[in-house]
PAZAPA-4460 file (N, C-alpha, C; in steps of 0.05 Angstrom, whole numbers, plus 32768, in hexadecimal, padded with zeros to 4 digits):
% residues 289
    n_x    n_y    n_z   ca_x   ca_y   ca_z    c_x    c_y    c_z   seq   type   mol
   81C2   7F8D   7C17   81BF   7F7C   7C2E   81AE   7F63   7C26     1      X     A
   81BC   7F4D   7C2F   81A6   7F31   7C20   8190   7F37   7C2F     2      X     A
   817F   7F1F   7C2D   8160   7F1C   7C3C   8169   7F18   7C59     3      X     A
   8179   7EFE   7C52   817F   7EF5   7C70   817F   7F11   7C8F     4      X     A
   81A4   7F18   7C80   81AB   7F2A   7C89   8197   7F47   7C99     5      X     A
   8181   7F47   7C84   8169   7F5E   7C84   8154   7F58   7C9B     6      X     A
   8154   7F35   7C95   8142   7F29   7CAC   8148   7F37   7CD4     7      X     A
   8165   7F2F   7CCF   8174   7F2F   7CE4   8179   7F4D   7CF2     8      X     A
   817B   7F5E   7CE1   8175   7F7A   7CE2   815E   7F7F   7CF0     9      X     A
   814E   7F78   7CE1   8130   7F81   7CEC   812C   7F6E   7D02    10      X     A
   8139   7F55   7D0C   812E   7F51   7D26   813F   7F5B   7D4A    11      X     A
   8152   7F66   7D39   8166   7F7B   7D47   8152   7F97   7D55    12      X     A
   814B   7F9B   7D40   813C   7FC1   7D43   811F   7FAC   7D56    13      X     A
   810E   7F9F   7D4C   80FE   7F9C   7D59   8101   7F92   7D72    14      X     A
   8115   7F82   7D77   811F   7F82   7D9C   812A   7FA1   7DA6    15      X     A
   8131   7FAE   7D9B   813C   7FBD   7DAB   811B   7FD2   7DAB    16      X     A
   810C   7FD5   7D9D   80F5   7FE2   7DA4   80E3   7FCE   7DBC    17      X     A
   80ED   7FBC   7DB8   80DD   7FAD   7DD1   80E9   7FBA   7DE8    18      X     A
   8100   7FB0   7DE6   8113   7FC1   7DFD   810C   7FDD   7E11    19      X     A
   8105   7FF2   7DF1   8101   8008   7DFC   80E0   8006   7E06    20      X     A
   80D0   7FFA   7DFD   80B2   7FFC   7E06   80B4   7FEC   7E28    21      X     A
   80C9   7FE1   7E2B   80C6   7FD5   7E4B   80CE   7FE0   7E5B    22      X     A
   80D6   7FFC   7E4D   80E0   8013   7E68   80C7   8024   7E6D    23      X     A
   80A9   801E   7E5C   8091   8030   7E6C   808C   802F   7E7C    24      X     A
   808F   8015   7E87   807F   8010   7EA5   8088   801A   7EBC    25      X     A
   80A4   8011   7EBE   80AA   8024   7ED4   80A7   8043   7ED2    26      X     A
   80B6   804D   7EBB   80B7   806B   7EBB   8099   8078   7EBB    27      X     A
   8089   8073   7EB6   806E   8076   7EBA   8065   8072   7EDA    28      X     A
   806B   8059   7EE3   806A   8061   7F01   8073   806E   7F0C    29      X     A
   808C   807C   7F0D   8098   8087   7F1F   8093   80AB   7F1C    30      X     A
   8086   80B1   7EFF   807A   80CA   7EFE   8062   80C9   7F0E    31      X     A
   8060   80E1   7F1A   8042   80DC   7F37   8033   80FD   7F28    32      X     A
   802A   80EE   7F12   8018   8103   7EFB   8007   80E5   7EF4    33      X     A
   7FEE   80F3   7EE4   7FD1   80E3   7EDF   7FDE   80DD   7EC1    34      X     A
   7FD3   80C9   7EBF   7FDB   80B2   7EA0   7FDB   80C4   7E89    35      X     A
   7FC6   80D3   7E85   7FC3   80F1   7E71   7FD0   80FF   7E71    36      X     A
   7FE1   8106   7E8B   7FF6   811C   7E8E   8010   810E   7E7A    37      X     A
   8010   80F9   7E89   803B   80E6   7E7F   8027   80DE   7E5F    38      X     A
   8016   80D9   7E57   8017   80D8   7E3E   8015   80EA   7E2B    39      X     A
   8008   8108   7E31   8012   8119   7E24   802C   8123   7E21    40      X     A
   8033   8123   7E32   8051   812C   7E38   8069   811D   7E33    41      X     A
   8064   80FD   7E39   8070   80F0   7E20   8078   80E9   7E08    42      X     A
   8061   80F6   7DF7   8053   80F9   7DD5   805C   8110   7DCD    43      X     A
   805B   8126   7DE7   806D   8143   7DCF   8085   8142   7DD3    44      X     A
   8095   8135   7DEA   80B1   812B   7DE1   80B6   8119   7DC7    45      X     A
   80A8   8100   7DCE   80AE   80F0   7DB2   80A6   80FD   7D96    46      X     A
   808F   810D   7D93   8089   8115   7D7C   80A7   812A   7D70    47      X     A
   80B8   8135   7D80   80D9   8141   7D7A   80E0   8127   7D72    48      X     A
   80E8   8113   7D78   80F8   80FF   7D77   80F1   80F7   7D54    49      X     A
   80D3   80F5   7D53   80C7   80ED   7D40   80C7   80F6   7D28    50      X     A
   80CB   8118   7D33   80BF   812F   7D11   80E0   812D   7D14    51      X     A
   80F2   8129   7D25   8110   8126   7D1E   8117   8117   7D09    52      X     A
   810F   80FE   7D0B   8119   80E9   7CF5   80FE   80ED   7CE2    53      X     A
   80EF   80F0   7CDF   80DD   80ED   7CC7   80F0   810A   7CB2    54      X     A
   80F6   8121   7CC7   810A   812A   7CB3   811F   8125   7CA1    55      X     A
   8130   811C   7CAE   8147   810C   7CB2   8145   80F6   7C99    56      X     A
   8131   80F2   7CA1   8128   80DC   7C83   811F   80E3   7C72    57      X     A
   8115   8104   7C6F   8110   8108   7C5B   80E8   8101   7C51    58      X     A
   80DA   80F8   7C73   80BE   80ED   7C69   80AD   80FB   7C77    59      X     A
   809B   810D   7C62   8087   8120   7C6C   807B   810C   7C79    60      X     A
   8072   8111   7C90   8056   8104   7C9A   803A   8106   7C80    61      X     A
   802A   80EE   7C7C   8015   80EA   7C6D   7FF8   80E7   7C78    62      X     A
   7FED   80EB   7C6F   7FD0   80ED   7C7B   7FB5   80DE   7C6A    63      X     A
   7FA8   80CD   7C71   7F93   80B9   7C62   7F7E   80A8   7C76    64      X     A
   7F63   80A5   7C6A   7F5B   8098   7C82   7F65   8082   7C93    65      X     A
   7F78   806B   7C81   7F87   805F   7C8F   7F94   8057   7CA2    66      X     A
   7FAA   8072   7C8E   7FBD   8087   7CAC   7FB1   808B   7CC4    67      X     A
   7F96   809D   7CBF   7F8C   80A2   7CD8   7F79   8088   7CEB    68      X     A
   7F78   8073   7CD5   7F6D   8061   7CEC   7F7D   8055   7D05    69      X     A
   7F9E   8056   7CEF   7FB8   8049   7CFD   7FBC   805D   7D14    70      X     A
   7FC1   806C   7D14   7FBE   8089   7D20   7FAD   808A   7D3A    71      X     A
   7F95   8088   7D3B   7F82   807E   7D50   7F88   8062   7D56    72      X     A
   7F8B   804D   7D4E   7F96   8039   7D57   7FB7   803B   7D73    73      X     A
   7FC4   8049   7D6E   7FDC   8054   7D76   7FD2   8065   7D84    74      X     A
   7FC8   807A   7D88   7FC1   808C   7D98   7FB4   8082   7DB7    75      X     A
   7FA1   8075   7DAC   7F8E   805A   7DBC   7FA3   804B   7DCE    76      X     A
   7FB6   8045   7DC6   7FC9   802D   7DCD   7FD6   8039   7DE3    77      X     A
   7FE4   8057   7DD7   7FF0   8065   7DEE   7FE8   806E   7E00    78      X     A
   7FD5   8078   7E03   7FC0   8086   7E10   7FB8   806F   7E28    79      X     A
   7FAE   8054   7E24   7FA3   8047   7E33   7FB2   8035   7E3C    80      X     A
   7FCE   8032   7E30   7FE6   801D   7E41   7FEC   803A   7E54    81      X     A
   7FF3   804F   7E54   7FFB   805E   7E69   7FE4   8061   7E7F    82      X     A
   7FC7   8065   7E7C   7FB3   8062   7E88   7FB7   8041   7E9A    83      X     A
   7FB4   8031   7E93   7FBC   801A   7E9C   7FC9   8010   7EAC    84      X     A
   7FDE   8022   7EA7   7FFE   8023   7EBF   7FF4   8032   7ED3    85      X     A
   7FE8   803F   7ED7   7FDE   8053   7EF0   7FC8   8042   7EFD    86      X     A
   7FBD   8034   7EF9   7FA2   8020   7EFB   7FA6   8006   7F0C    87      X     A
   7FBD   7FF8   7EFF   7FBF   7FE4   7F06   7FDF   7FDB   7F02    88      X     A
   7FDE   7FC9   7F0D   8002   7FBD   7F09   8011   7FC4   7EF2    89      X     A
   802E   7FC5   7EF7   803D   7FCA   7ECB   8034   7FB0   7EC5    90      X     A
   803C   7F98   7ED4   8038   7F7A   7EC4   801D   7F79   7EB2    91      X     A
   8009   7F7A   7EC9   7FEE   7F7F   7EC2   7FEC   7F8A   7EA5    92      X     A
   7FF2   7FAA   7EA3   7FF2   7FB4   7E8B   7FFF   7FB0   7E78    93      X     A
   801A   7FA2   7E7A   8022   7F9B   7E5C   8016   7F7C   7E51    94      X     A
   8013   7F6B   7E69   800E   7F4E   7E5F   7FF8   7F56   7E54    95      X     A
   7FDE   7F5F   7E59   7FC7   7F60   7E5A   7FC9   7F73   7E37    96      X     A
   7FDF   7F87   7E3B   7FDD   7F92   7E16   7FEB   7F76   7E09    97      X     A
   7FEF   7F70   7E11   8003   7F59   7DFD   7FF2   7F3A   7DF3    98      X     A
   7FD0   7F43   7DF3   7FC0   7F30   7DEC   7FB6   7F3E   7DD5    99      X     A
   7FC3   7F4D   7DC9   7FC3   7F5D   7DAC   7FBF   7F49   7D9A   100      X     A
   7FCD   7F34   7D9A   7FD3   7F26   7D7F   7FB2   7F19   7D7D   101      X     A
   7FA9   7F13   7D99   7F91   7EFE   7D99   7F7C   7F13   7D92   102      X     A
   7F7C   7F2A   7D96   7F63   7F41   7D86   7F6C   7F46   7D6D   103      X     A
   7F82   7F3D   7D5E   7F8D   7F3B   7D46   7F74   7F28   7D39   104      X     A
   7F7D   7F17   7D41   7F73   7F01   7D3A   7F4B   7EFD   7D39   105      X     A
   7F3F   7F06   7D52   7F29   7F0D   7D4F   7F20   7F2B   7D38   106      X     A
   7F28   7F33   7D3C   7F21   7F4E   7D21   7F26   7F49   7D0E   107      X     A
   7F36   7F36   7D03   7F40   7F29   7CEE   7F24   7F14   7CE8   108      X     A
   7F19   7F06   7CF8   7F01   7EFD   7CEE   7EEB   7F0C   7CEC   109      X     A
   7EE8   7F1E   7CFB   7ECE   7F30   7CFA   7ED7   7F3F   7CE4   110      X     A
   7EE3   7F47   7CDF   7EE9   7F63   7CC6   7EEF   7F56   7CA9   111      X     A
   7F01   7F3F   7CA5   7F08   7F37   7C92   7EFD   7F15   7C8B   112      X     A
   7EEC   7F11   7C9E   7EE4   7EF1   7CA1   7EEE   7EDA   7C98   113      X     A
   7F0B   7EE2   7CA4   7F23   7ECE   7CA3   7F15   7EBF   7CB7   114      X     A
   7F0C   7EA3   7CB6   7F04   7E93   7CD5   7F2B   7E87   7CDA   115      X     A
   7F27   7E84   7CF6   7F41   7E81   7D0C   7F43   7E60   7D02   116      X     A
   7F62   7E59   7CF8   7F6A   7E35   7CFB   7F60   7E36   7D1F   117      X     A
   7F63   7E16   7D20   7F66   7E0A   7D3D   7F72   7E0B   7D50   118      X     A
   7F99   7E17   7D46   7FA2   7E22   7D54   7F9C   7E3E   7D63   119      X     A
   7F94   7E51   7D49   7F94   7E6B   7D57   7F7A   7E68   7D66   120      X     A
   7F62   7E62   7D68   7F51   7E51   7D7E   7F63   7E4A   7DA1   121      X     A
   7F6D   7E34   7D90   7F82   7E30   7DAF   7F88   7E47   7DBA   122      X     A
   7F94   7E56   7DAE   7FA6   7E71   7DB6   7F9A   7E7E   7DC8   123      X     A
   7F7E   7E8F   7DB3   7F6A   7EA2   7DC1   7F5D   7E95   7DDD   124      X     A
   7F63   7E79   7DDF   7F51   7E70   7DF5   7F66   7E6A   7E0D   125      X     A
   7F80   7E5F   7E01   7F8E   7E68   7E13   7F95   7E88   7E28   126      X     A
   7F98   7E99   7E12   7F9C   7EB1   7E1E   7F84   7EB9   7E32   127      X     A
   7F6D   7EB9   7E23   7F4D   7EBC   7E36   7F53   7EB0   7E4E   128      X     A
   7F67   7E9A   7E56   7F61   7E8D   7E6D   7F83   7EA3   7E7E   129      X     A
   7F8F   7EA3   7E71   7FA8   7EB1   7E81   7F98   7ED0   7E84   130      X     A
   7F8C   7ED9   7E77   7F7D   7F00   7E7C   7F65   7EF8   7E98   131      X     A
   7F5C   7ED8   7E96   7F47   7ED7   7EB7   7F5E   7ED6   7ECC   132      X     A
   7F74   7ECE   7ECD   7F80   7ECB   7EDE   7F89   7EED   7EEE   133      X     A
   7F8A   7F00   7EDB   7F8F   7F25   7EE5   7F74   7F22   7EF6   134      X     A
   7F59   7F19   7EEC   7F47   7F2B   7EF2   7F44   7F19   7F0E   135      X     A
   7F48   7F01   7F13   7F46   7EF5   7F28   7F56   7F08   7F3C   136      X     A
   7F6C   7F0A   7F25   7F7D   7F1C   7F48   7F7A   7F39   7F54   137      X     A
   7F6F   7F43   7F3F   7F61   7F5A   7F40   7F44   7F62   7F50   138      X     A
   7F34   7F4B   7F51   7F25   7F45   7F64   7F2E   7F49   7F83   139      X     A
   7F3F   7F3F   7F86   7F52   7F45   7F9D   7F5D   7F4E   7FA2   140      X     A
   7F6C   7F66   7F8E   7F80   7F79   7F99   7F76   7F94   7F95   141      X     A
   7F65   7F92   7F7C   7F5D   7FA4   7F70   7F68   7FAD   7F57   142      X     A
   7F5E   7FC3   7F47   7F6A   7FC7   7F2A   7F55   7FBF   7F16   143      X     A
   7F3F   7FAF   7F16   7F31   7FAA   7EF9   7F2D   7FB8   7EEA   144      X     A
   7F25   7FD5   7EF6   7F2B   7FE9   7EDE   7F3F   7FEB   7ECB   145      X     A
   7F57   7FED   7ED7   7F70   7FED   7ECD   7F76   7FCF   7EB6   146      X     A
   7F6F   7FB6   7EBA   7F6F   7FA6   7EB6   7F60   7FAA   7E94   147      X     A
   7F4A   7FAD   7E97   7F38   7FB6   7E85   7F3F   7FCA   7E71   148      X     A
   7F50   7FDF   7E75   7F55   7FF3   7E6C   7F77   7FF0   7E59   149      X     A
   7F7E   7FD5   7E72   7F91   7FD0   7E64   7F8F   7FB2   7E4A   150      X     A
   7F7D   7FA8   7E4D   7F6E   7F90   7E39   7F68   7FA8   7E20   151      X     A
   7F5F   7FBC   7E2B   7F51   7FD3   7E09   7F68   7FDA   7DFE   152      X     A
   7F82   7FE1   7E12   7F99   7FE3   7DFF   7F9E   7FD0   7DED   153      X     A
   7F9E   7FB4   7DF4   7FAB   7FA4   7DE2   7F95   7F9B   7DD3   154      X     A
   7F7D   7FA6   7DCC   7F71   7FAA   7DB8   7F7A   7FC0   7DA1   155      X     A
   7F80   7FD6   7DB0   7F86   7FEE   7DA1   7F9D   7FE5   7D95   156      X     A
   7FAC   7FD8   7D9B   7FCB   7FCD   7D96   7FC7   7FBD   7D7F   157      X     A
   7FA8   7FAC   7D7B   7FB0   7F9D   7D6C   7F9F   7FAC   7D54   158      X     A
   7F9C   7FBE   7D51   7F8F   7FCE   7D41   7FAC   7FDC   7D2E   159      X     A
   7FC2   7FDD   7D3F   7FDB   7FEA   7D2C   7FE4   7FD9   7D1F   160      X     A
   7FE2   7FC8   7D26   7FF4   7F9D   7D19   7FE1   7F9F   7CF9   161      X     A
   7FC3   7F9F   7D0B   7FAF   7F9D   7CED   7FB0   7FB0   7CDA   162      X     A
   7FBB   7FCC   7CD7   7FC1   7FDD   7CC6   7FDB   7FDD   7CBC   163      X     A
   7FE6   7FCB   7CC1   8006   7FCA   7CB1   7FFF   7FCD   7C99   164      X     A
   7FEE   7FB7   7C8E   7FEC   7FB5   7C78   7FD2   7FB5   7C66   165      X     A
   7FC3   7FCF   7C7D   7FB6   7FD8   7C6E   7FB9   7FE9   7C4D   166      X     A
   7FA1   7FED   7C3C   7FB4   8000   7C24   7FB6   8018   7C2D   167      X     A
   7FC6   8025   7C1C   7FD6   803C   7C23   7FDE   8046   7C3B   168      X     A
   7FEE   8029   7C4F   7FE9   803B   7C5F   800A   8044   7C68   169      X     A
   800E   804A   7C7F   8028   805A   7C7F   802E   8055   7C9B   170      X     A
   8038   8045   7CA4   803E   8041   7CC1   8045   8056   7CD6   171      X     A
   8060   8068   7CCD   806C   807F   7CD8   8065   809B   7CD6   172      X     A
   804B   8097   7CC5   804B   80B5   7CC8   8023   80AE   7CDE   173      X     A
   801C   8093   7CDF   800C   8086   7CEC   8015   8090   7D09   174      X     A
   8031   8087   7D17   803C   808F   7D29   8037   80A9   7D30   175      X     A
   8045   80B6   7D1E   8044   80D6   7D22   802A   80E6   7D27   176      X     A
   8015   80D6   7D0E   7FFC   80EE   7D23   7FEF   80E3   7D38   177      X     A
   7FF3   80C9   7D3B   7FF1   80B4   7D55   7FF5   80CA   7D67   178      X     A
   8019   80C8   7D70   801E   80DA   7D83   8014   80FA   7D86   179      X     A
   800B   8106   7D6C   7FFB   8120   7D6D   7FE7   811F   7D84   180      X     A
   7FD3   8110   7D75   7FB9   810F   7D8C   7FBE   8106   7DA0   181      X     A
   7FD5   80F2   7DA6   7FD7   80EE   7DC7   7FE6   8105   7DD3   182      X     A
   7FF3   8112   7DC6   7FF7   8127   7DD8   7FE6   813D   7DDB   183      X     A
   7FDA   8147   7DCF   7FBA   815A   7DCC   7FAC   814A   7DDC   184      X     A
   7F9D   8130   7DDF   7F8F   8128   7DF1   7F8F   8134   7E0E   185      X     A
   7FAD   8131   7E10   7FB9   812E   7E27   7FC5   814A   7E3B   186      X     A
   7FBF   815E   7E27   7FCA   817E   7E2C   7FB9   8180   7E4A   187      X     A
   7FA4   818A   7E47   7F96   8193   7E5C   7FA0   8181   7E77   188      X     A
   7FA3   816B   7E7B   7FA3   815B   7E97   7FCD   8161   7E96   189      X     A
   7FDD   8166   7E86   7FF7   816E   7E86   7FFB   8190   7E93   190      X     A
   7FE5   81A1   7E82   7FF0   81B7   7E8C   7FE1   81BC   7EAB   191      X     A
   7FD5   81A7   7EB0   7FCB   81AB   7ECF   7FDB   81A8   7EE1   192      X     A
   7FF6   8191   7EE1   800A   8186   7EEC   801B   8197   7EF4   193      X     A
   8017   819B   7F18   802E   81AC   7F1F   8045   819C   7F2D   194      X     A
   8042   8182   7F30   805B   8177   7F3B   8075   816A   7F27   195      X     A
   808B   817E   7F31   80A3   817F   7F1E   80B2   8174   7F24   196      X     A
   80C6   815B   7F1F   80DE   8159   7F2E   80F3   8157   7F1B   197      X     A
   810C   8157   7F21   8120   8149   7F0E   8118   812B   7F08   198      X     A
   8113   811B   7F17   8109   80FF   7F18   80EB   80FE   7EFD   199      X     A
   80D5   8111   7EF9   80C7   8115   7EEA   80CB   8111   7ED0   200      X     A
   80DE   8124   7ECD   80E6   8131   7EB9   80F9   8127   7EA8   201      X     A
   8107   8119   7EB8   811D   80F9   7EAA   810B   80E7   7EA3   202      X     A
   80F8   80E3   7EB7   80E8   80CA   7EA8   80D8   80CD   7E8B   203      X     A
   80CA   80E9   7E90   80C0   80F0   7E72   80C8   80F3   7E60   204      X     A
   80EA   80FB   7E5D   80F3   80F7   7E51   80FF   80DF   7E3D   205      X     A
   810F   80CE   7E53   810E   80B0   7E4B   80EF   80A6   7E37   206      X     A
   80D7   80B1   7E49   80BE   80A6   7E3A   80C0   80A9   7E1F   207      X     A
   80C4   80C8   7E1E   80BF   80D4   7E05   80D8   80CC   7DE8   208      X     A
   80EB   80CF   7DF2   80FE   80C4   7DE6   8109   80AA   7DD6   209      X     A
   8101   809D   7DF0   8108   807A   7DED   80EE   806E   7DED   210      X     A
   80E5   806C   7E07   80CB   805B   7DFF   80B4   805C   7DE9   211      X     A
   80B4   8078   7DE1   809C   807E   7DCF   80A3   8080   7DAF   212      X     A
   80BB   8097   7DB2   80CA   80A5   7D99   80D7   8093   7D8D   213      X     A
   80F3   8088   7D95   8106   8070   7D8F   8104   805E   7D8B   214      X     A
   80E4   804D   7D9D   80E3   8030   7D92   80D1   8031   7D85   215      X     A
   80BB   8050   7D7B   80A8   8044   7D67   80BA   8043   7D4C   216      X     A
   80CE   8051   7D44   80D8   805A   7D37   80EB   803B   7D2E   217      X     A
   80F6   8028   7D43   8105   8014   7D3F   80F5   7FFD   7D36   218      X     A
   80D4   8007   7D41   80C6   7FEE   7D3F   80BB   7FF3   7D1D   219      X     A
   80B4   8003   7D14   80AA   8008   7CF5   80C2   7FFF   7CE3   220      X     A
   80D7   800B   7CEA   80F7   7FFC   7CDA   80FC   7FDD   7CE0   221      X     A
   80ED   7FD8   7CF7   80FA   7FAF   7CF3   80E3   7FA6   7CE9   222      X     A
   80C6   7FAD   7CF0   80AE   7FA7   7CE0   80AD   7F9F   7CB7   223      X     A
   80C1   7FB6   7CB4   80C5   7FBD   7C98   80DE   7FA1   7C93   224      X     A
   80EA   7F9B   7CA5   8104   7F81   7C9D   80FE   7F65   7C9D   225      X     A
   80E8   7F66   7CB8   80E7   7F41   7CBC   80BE   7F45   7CC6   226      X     A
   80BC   7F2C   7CC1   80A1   7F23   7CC0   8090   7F30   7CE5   227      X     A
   807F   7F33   7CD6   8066   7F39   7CEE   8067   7F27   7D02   228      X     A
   8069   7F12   7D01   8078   7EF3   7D12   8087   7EF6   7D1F   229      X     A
   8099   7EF1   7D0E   80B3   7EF9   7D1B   80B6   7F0A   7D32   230      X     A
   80AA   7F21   7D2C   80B0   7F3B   7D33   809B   7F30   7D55   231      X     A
   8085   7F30   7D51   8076   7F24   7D70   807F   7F14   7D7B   232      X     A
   809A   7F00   7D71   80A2   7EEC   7D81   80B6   7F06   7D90   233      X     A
   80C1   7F0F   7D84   80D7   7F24   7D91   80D5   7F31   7D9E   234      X     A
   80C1   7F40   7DA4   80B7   7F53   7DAE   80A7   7F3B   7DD0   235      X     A
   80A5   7F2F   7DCC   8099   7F21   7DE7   80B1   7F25   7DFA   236      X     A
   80C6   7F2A   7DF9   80D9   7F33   7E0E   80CA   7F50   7E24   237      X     A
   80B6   7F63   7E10   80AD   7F77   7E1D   809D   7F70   7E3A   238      X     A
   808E   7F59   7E31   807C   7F52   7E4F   8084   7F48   7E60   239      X     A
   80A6   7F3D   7E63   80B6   7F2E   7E72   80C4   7F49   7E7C   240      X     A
   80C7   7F51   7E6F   80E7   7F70   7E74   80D8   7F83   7E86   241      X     A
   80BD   7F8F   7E7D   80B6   7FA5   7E8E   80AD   7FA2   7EA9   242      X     A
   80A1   7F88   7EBA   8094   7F87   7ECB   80B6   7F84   7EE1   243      X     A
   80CA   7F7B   7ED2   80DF   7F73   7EDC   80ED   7F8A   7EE8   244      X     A
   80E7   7F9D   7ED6   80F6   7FBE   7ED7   80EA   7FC8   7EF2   245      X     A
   80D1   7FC4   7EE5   80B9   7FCE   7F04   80BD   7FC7   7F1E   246      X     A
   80C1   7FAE   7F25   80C4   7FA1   7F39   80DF   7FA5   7F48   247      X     A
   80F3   7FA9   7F2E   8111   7FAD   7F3B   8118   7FCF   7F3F   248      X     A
   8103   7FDC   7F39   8102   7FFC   7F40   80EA   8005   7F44   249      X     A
   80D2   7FFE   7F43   80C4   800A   7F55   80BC   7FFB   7F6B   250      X     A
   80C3   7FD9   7F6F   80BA   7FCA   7F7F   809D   7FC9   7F80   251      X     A
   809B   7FC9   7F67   807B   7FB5   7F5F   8076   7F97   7F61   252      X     A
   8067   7F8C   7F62   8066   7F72   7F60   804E   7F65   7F5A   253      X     A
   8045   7F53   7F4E   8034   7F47   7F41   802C   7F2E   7F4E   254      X     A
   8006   7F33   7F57   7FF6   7F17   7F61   8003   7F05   7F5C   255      X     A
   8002   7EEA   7F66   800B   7ECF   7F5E   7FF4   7ECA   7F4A   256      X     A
   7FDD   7ECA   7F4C   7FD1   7EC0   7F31   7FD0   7ED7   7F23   257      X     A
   7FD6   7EEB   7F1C   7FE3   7EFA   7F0C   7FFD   7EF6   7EF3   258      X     A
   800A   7EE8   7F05   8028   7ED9   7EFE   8021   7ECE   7EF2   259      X     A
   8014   7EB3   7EF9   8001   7E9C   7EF0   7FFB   7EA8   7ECC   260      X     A
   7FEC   7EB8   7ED3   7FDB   7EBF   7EB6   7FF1   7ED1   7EA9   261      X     A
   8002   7EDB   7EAE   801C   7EE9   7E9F   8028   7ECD   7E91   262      X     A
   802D   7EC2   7E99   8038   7EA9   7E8E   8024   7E95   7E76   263      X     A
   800E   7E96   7E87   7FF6   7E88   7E6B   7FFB   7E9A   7E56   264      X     A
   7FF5   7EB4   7E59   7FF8   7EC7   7E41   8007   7EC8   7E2C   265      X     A
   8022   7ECD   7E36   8037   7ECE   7E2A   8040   7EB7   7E1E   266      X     A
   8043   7E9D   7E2E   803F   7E88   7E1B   802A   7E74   7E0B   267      X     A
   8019   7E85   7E0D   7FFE   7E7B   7DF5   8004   7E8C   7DE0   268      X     A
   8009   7EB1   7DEA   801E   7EBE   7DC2   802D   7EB1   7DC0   269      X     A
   8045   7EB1   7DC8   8056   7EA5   7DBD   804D   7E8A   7DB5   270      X     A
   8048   7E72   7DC2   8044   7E5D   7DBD   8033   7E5F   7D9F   271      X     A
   801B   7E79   7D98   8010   7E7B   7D81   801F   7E76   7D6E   272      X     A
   8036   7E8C   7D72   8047   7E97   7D5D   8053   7E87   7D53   273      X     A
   8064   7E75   7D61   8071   7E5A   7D62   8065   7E4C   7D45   274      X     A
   8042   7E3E   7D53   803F   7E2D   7D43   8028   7E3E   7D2B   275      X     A
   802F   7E54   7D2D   8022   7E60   7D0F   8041   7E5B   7CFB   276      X     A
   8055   7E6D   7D00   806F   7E5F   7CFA   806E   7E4C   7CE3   277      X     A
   806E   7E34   7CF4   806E   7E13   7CF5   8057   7E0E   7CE1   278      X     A
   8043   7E22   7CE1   8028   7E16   7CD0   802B   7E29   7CB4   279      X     A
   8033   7E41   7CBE   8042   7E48   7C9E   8052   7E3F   7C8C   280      X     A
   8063   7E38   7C9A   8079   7E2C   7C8A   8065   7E0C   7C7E   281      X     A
   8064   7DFD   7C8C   8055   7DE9   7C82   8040   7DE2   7C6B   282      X     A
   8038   7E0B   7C69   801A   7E06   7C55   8034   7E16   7C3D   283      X     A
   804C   7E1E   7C41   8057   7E1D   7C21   8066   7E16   7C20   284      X     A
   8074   7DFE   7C30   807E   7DDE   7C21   8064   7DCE   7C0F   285      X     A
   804D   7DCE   7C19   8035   7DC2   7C0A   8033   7DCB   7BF4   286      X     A
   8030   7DEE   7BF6   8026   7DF7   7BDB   8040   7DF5   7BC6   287      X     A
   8054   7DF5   7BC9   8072   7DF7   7BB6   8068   7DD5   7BAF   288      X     A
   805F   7DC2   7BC1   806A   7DA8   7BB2   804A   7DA3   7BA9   289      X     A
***
């Protein structure tokens, strides 16, 4: 397969894991179990899905401090985007994880004392002003908890981005004990749950299957084809797709300055991404000539 070709691949698998990550929000609402319950119970379905293909492929799960940082990073992520959804709005909770890239970017100076160009400055200060716009509305509707809980996800989120390329580390088997501990977290507040329905039970499924199992699994294979870039420009379909799902099936709906700041957000990443892009490319036309 050329590069090209490989590029294109990998930004295939990583839309369609976007895809599948914008069906949490609703299906998460419409289970009427505590955020601990649908996330354990979503994690020992996907963890089948998971030890399925790691077979299938032939890849023992691996284990290293790494691993296990990636591991708790992921665990973290799941755990508190489903917490989140019970808290406060789906929009709320995915825009508000989807300021990942800008805690990228801050840990990236504290840990490795990369200082931020001018743009990614712009960025972080843009997004800071679209995340006041939740809490403004949250003031008034309520949710800051949730709000908050859902801001730590997309810290935890950006803690999996920052271990890609850590050494030795191992993305998928990262996943795998990821989903271990979120489902052990999560046992006790699951086996408490006596309300059953067919409606339940489809949704956890879907969770477990697609949202959790299928797109982590799509998202490590396009990760591996096309650029970290790339891949966040693609994936911004997730914060547009899920609140949409929500609204057109559970009849949710989102503050006006909520909206407001969904929109700053999303186009200050992207807008990042854009002109990091534009500024990459530019610093190796320089360095070649």
């Amino acid at each position: 397969m050329s590069k090209e070709k490989e590029e294109r691949s990998g930004v295939v698998l990583v839309f369609l894991a976007a895809v599948l990550y914008s069906l949490g929000g609703v299906c998460i609402k419409v289970i009427p179990w505590s955020g601990m319950s649908i996330n354990s119970g979503r994690n020992l379905i996907a963890l089948v899905v998971i030890g399925l293909y790691l077979w299938r492929v032939g890849h023992r799960p691996r284990f290293n401090p790494w691993i296990g940082l990636g591991a708790a990073a992921i665990c973290g992520t799941n755990t508190l985007f489903t917490l989140a959804n019970k808290m406060t709005t789906a929009a709320n909770a995915i825009v508000l994880q989807f300021t990942a890239p800008i805690f990228v970017l801050l840990l990236t100076a504290l840990v490795w004392r990369k200082l931020p160009r001018k743009g990614e400055l712009v960025a972080c200060g843009v997004v800071v002003l679209g995340v006041l716009c939740f809490f403004v509305d949250s003031l008034q509707a309520g949710g800051m908890g949730g709000n908050v809980v859902a801001l730590l996800s997309g810290f935890s989120y950006a803690g999996v981005f920052l271990l890609q390329d850590m050494p030795d580390s191992d993305p998928i088997s990262s996943v795998f004990w990821g989903n271990v501990c979120s489902a052990l977290i999560g046992l006790p507040w699951l086996m408490g749950e006596t309300s059953v329905s067919s409606v339940t039970l489809l949704s956890l499924v879907v969770l477990g299957v697609f949202q959790v199992g299928l797109a982590y699994i799509l998202l490590t294979l396009g990760l591996a084809r096309t650029s970290a870039v790339t891949a966040s420009l693609v994936s911004g379909i997730e914060p547009i797709l899920n609140p949409i799902l929500v609204a057109l099936i559970y009849h949710e709906t989102i503050g006006p300055v909520s909206l407001v700041g969904a929109v700053i957000v999303i186009g200050g990443v992207v807008g990042y991404n854009v002109w990091k892009t534009k500024a990459d490319a530019a610093q190796a036309v320089a360095v070649k000539s």
